[in-house]
Biopython code that builds the backbone (N, CA, C, O; Angstrom):
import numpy as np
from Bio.PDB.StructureBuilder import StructureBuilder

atoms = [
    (1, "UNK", "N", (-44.863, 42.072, -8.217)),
    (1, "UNK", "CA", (-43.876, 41.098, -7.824)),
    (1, "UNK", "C", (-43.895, 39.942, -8.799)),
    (1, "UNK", "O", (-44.993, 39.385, -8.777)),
    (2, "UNK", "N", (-43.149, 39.470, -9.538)),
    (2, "UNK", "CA", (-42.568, 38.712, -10.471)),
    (2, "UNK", "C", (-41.970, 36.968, -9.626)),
    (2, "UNK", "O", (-40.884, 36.441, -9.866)),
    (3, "UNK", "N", (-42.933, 36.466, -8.762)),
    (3, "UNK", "CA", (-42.533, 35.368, -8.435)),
    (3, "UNK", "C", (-42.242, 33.881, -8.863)),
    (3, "UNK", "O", (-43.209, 33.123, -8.938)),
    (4, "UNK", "N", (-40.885, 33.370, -9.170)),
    (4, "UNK", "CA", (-41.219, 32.294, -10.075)),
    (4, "UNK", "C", (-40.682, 31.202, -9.267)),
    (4, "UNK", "O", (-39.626, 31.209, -8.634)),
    (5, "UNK", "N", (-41.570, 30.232, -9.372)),
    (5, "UNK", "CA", (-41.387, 28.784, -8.941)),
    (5, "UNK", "C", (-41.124, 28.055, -9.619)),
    (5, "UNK", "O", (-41.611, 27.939, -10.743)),
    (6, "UNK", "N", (-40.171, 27.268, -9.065)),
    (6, "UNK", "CA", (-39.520, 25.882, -9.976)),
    (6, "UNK", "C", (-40.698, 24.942, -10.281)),
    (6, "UNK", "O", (-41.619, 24.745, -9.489)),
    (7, "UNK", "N", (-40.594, 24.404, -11.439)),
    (7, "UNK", "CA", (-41.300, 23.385, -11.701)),
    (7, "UNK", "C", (-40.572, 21.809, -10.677)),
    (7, "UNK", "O", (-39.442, 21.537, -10.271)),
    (8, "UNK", "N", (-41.641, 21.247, -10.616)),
    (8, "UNK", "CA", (-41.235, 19.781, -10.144)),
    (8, "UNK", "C", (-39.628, 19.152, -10.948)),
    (8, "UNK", "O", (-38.560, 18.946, -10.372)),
    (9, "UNK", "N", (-39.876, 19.008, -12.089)),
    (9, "UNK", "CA", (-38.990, 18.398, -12.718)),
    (9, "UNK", "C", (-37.336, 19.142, -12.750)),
    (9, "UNK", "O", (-36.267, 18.655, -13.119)),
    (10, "UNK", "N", (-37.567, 20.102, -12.363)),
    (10, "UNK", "CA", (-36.429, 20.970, -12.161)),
    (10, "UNK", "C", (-35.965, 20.444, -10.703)),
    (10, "UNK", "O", (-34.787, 20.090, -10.652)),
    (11, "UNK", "N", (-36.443, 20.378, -9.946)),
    (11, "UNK", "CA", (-36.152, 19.957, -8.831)),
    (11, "UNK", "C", (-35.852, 18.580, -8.277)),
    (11, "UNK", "O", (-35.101, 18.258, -7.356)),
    (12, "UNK", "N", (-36.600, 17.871, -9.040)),
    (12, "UNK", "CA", (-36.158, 16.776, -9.660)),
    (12, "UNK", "C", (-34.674, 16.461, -10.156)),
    (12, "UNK", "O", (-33.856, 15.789, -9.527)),
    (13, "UNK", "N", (-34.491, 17.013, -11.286)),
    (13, "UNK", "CA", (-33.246, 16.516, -11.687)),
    (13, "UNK", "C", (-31.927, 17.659, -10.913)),
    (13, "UNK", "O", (-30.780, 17.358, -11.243)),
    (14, "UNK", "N", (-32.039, 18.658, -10.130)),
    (14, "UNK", "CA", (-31.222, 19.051, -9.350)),
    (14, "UNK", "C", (-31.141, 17.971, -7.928)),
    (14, "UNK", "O", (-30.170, 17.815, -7.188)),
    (15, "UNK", "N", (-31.851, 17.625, -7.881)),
    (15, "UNK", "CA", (-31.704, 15.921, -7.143)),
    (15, "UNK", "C", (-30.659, 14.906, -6.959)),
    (15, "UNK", "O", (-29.937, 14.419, -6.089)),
    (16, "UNK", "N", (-30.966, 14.819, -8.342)),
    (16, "UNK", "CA", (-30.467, 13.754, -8.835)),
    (16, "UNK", "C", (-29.023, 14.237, -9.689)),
    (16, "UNK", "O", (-28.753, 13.507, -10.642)),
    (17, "UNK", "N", (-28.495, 14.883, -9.546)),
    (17, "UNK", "CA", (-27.538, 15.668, -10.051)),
    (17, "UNK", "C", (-26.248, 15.952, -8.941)),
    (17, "UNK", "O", (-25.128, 16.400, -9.186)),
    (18, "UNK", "N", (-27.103, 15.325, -7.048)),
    (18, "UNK", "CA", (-26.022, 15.996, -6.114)),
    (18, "UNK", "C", (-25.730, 14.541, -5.740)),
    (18, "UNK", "O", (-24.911, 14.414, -4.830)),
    (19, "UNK", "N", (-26.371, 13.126, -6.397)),
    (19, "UNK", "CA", (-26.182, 12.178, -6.356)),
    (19, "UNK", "C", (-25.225, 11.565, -6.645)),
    (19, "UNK", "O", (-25.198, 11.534, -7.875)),
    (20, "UNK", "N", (-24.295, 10.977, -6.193)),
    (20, "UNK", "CA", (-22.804, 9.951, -6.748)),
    (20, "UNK", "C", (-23.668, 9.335, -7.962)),
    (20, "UNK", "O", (-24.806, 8.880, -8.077)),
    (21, "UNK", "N", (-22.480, 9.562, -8.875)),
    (21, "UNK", "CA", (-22.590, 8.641, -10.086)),
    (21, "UNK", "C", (-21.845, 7.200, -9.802)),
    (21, "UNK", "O", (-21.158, 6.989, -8.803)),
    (22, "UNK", "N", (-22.083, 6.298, -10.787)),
    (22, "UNK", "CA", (-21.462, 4.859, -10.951)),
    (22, "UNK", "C", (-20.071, 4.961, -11.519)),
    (22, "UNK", "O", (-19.381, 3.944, -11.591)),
    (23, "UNK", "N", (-19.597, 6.190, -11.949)),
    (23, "UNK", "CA", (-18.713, 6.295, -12.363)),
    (23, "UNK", "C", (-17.450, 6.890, -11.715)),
    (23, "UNK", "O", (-16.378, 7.198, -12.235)),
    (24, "UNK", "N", (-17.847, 6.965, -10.503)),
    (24, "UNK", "CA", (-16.880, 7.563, -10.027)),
    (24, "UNK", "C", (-15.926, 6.324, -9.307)),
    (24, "UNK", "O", (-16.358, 5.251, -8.885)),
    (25, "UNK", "N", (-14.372, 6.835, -9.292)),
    (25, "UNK", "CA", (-13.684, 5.698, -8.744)),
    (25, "UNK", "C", (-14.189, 5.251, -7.144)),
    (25, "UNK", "O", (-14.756, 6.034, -6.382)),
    (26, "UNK", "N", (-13.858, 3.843, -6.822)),
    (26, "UNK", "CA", (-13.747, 2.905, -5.653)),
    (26, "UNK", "C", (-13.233, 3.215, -4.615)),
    (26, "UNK", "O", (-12.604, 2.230, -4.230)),
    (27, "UNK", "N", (-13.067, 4.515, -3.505)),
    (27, "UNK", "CA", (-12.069, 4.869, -3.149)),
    (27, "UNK", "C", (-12.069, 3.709, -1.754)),
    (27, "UNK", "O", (-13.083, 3.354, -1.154)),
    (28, "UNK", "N", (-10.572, 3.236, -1.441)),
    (28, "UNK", "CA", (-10.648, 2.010, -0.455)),
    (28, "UNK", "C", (-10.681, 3.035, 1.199)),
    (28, "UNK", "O", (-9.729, 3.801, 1.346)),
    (29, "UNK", "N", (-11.312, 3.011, 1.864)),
    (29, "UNK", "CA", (-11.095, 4.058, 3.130)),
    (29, "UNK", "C", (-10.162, 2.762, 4.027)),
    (29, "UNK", "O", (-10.641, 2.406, 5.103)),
    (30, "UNK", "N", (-9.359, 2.357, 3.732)),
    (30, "UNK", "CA", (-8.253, 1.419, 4.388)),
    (30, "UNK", "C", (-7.297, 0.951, 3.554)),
    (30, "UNK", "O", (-7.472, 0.176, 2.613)),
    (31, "UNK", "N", (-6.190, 1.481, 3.953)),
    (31, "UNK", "CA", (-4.811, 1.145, 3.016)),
    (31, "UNK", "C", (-4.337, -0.538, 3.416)),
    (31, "UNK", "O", (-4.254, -1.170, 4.469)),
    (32, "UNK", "N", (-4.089, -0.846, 1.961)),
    (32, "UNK", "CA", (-3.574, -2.635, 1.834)),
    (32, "UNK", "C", (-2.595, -2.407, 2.438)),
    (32, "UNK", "O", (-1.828, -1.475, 2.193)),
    (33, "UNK", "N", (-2.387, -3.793, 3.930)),
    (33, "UNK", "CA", (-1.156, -3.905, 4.536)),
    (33, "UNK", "C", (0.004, -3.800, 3.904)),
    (33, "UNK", "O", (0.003, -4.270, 2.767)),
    (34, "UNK", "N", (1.502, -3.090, 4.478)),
    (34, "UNK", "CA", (2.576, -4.014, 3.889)),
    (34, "UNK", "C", (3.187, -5.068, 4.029)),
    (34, "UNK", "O", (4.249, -4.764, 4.573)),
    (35, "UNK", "N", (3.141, -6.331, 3.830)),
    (35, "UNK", "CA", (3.761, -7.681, 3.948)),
    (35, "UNK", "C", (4.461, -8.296, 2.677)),
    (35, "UNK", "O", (4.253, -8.040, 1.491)),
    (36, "UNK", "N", (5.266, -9.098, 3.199)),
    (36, "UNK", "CA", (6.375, -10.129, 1.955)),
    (36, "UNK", "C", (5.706, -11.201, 1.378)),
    (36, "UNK", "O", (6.335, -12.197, 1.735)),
    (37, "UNK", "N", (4.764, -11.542, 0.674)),
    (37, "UNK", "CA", (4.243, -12.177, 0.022)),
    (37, "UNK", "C", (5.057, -13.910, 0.078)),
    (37, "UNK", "O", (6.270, -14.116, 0.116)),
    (38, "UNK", "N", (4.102, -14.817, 0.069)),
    (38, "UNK", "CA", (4.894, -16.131, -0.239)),
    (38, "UNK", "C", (4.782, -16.312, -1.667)),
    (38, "UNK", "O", (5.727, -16.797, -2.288)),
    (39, "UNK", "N", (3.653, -15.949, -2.280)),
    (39, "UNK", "CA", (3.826, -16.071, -3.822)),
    (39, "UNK", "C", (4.542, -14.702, -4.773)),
    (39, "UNK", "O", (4.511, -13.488, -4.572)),
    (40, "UNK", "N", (5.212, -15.585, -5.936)),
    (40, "UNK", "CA", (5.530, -14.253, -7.045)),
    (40, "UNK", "C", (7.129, -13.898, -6.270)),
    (40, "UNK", "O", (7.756, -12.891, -6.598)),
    (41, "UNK", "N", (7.356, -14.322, -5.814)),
    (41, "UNK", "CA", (8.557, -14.030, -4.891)),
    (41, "UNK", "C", (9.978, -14.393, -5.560)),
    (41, "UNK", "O", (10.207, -15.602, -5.568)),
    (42, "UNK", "N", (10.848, -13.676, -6.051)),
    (42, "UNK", "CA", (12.007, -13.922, -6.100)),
    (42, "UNK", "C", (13.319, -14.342, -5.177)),
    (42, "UNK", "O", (14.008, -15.311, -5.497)),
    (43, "UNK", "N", (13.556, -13.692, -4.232)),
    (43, "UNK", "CA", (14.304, -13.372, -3.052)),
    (43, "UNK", "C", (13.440, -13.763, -2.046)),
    (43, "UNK", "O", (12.853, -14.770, -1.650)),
    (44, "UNK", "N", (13.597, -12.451, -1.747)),
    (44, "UNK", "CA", (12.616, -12.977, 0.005)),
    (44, "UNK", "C", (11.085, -11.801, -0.063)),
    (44, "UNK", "O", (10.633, -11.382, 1.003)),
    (45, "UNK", "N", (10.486, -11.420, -1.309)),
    (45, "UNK", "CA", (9.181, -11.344, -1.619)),
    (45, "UNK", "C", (9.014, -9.628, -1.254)),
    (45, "UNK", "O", (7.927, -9.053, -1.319)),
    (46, "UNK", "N", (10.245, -8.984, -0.884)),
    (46, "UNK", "CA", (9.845, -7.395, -0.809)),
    (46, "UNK", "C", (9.323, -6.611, -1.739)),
    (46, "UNK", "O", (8.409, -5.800, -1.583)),
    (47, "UNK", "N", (10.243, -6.997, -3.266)),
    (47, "UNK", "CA", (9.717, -5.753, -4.206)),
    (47, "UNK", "C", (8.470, -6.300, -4.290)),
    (47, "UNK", "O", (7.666, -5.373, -4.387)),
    (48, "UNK", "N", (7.744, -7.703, -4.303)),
    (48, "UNK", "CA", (6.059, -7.779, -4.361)),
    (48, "UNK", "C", (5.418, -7.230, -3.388)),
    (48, "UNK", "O", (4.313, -6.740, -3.620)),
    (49, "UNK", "N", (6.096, -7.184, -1.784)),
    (49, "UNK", "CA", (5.398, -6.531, -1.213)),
    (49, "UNK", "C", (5.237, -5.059, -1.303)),
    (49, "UNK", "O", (4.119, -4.562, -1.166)),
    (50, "UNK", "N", (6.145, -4.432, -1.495)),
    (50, "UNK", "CA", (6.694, -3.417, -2.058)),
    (50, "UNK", "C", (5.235, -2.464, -3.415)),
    (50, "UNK", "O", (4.626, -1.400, -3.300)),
    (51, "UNK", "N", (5.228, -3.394, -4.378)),
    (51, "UNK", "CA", (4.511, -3.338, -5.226)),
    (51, "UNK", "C", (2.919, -3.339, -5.178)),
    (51, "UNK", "O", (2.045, -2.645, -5.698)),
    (52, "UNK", "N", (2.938, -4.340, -4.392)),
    (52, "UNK", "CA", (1.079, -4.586, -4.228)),
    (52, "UNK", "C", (0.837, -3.635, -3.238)),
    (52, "UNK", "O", (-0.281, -3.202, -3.516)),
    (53, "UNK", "N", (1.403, -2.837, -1.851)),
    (53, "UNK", "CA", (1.551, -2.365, -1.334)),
    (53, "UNK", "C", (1.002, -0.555, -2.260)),
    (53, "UNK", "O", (-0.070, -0.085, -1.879)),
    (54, "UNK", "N", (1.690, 0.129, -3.208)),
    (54, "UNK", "CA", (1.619, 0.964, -3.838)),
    (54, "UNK", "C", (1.154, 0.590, -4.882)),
    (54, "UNK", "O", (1.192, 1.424, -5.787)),
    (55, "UNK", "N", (0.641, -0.539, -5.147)),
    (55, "UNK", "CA", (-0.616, -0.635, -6.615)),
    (55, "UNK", "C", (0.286, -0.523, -7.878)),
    (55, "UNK", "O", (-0.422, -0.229, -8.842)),
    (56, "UNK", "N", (1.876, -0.680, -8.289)),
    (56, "UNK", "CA", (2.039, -0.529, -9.073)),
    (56, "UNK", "C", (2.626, -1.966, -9.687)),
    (56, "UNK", "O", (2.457, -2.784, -8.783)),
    (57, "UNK", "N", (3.231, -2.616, -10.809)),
    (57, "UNK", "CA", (4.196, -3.436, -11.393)),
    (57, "UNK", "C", (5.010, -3.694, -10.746)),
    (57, "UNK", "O", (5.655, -2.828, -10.155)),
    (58, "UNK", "N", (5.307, -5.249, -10.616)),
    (58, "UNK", "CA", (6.110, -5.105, -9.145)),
    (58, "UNK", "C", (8.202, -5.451, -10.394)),
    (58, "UNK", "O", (9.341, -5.685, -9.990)),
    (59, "UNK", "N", (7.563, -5.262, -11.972)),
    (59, "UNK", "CA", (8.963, -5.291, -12.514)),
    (59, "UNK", "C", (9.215, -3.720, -12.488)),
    (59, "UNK", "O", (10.182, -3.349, -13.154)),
    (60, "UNK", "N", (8.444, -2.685, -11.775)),
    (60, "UNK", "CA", (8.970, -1.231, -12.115)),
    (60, "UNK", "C", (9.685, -1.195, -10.705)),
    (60, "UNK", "O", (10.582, -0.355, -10.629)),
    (61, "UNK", "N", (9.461, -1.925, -9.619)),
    (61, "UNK", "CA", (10.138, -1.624, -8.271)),
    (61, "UNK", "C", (11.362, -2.699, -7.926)),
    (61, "UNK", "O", (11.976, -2.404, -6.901)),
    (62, "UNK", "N", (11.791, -3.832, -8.575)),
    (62, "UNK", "CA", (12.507, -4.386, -9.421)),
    (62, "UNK", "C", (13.425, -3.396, -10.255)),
    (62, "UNK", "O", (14.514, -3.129, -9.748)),
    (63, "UNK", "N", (13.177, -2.947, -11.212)),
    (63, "UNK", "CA", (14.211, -1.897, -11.605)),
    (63, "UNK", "C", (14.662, -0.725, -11.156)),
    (63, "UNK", "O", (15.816, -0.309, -11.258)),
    (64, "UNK", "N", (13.873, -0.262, -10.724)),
    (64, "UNK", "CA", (14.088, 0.939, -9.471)),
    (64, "UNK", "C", (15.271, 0.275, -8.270)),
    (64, "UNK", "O", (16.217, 0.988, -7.936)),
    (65, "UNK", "N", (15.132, -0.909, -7.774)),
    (65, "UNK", "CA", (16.255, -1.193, -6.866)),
    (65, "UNK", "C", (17.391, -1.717, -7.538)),
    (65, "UNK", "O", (18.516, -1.482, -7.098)),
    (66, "UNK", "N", (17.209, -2.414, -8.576)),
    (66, "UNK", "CA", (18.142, -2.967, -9.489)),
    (66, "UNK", "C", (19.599, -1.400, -10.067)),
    (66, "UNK", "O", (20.813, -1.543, -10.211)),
    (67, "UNK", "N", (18.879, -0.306, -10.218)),
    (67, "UNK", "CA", (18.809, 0.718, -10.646)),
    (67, "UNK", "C", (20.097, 1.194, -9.693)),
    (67, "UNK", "O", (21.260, 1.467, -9.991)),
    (68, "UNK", "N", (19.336, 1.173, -8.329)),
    (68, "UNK", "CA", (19.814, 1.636, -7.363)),
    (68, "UNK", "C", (20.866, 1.250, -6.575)),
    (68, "UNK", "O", (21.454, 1.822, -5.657)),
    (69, "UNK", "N", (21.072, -0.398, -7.376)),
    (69, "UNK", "CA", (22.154, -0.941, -6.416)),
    (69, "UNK", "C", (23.294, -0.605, -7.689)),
    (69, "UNK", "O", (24.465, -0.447, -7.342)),
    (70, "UNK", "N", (22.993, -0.513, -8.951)),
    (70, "UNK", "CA", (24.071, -0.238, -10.115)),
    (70, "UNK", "C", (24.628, 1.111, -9.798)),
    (70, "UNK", "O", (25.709, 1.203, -9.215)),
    (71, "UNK", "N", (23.660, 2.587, -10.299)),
    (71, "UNK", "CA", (23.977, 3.259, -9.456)),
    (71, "UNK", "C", (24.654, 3.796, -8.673)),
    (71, "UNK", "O", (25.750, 4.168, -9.091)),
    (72, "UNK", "N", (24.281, 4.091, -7.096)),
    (72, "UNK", "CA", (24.972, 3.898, -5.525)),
    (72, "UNK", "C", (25.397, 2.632, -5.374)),
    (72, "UNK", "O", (26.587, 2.387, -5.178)),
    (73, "UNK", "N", (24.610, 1.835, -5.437)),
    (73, "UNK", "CA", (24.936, 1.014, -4.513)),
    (73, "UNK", "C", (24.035, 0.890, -3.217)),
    (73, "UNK", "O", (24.176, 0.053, -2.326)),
    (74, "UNK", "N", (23.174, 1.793, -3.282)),
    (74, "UNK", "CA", (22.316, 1.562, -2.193)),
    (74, "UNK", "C", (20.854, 0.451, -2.190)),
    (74, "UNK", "O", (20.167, 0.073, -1.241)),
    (75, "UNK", "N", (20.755, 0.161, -3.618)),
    (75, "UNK", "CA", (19.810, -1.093, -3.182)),
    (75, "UNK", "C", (19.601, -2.021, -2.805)),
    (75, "UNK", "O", (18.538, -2.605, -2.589)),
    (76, "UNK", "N", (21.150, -2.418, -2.605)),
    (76, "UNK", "CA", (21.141, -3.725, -1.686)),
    (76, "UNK", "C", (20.710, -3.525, -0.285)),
    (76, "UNK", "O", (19.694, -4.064, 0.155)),
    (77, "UNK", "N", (21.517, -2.711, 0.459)),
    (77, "UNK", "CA", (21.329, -2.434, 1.774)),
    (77, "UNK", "C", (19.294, -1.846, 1.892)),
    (77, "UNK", "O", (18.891, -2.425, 2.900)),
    (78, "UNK", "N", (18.523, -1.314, 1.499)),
    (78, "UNK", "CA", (17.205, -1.310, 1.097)),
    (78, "UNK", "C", (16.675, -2.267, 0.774)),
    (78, "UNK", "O", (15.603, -2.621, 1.266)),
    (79, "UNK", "N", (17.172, -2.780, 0.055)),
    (79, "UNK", "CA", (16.240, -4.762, 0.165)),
    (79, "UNK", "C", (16.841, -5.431, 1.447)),
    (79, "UNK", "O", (16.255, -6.370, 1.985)),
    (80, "UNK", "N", (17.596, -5.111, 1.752)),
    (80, "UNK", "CA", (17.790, -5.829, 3.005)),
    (80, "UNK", "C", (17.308, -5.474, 4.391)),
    (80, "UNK", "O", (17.170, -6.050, 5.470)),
    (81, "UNK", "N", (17.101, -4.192, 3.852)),
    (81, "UNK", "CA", (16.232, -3.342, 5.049)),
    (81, "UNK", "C", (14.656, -3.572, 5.436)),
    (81, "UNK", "O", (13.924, -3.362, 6.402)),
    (82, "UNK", "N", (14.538, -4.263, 3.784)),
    (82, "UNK", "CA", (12.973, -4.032, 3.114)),
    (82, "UNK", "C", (13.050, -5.647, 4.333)),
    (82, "UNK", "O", (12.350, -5.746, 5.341)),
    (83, "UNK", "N", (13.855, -6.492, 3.958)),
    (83, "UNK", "CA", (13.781, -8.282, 4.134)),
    (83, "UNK", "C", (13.371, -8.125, 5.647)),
    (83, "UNK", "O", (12.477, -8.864, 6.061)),
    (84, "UNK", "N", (14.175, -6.879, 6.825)),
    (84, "UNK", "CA", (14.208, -7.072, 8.282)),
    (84, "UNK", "C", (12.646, -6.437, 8.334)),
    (84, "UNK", "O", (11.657, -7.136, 8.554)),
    (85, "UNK", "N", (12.614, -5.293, 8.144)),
    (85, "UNK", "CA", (11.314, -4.497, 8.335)),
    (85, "UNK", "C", (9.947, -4.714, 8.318)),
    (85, "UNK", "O", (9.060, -4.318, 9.075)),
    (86, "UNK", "N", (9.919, -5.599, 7.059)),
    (86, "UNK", "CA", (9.024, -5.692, 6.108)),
    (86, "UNK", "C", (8.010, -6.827, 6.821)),
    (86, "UNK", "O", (7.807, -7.546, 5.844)),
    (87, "UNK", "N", (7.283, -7.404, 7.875)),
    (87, "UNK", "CA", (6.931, -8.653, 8.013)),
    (87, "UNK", "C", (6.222, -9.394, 7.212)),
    (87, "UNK", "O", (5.468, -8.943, 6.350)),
    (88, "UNK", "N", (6.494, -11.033, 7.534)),
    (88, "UNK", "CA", (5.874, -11.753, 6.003)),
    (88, "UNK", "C", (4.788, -12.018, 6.318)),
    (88, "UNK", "O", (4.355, -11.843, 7.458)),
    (89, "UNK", "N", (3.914, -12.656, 5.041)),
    (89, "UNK", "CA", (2.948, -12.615, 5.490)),
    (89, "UNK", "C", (2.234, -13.444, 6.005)),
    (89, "UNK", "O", (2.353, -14.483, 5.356)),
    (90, "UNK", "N", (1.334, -13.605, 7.074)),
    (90, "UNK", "CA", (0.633, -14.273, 7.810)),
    (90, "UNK", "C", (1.237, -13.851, 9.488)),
    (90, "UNK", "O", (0.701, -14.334, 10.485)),
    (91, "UNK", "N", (2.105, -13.140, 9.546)),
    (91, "UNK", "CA", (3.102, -12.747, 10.214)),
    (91, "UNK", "C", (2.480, -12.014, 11.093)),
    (91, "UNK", "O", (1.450, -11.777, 10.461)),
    (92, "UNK", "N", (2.311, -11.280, 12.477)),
    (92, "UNK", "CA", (2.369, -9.762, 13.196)),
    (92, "UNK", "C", (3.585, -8.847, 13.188)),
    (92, "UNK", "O", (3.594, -7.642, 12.941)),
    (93, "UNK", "N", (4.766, -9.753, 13.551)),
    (93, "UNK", "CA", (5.961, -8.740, 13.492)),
    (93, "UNK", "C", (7.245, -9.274, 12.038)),
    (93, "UNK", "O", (7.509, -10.222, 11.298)),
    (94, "UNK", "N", (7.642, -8.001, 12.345)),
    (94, "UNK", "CA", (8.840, -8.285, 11.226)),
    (94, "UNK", "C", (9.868, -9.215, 11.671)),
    (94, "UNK", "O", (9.624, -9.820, 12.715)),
    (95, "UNK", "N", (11.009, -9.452, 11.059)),
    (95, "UNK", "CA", (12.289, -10.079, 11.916)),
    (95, "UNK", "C", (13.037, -9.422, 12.897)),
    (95, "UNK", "O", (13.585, -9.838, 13.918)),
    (96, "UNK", "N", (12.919, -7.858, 12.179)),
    (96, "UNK", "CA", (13.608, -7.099, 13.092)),
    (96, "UNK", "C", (12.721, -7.257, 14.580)),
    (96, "UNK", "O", (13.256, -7.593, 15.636)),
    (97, "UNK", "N", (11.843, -7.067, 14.486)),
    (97, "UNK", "CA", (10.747, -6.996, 15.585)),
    (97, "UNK", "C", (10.967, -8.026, 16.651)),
    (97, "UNK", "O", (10.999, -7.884, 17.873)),
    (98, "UNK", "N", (11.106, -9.047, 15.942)),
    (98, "UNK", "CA", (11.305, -10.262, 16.669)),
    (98, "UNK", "C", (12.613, -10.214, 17.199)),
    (98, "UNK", "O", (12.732, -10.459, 18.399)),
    (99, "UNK", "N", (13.274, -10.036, 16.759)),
    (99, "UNK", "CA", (14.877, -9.858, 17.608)),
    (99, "UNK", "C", (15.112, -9.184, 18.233)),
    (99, "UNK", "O", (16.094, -9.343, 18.958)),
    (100, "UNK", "N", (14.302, -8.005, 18.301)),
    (100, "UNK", "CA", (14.395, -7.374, 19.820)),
    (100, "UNK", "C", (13.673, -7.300, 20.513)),
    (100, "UNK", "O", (13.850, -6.626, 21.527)),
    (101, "UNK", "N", (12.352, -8.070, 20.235)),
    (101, "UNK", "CA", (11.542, -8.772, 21.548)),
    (101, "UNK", "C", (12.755, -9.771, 21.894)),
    (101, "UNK", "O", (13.621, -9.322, 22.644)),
    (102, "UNK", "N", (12.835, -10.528, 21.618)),
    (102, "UNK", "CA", (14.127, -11.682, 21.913)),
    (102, "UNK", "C", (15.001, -11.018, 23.148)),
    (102, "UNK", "O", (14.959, -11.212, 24.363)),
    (103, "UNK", "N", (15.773, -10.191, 22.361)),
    (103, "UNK", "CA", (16.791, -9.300, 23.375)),
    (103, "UNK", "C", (15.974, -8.697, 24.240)),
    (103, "UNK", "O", (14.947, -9.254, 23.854)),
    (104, "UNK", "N", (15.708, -8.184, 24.878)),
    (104, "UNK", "CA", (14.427, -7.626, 25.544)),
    (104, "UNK", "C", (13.848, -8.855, 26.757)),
    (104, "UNK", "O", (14.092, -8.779, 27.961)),
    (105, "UNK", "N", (13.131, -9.837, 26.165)),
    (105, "UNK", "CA", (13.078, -10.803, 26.741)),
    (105, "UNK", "C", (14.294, -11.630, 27.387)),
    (105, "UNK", "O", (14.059, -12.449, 28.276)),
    (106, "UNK", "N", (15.310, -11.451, 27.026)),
    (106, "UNK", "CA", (16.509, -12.096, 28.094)),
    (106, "UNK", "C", (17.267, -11.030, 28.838)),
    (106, "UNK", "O", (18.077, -11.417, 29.680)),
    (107, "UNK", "N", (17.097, -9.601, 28.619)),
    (107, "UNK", "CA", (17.398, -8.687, 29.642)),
    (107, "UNK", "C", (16.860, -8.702, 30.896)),
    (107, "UNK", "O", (17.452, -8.540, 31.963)),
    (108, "UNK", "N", (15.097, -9.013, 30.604)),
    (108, "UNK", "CA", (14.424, -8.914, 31.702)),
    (108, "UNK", "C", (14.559, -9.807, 32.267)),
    (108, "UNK", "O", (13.895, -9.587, 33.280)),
    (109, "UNK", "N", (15.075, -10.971, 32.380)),
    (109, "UNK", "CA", (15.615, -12.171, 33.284)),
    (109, "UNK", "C", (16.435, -12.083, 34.487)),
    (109, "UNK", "O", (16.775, -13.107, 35.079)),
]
sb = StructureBuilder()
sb.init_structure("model")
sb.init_model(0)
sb.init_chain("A")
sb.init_seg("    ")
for serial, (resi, resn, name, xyz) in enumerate(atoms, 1):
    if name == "N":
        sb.init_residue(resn, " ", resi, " ")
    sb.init_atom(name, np.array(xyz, "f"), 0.0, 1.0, " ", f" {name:<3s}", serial, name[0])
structure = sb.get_structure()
């Protein structure tokens, strides 16, 4: 019988081998809220929220709606969707939100 045993150091660095490196990316286990930013804000702060929201340039989501309202025509009505939906920040609800708690609240009267 031909029995062979690992040396220490073999076992060793198979160890240390099933170990996370430093190099591996940050992964966040909680996605950044979406909210309308008070800073960096042009309008009413969507494409930043928009942007920081998906981690990208907030002049590539800017041209993308810019794009879209030349286009269709549909980026206006989408930033405006973005403006009701979107709550700002420091905020719990959106506008939309709030206006139909509102309505809601004077039905039940």
């Amino acid at each position: 019988m031909n029995t062979t045993t690992a040396s220490p150091e073999a076992d060793q660095k198979s160890a240390t081998s099933q170990e996370p490196t430093s190099q591996e990316p940050n992964i966040q286990t909680r996605p950044q809220p979406l909210f309308r930013p008070f800073q960096d804000r042009m309008l009413a702060g969507v494409a930043v929220g928009i942007a920081r929201y998906l981690g990208v340039d907030v002049t590539i989501v800017r041209i993308v709606l810019a794009v879209l309202t030349v286009v269709g025509g549909v980026g206006v009505p989408l930033y405006l969707a973005g403006w009701l939906l979107i709550p700002e920040e420091g905020r719990d609800q959106s506008i939309a939100a709030d206006f139909i708690q509102s309505l809601q609240a004077r039905s039940s009267r």
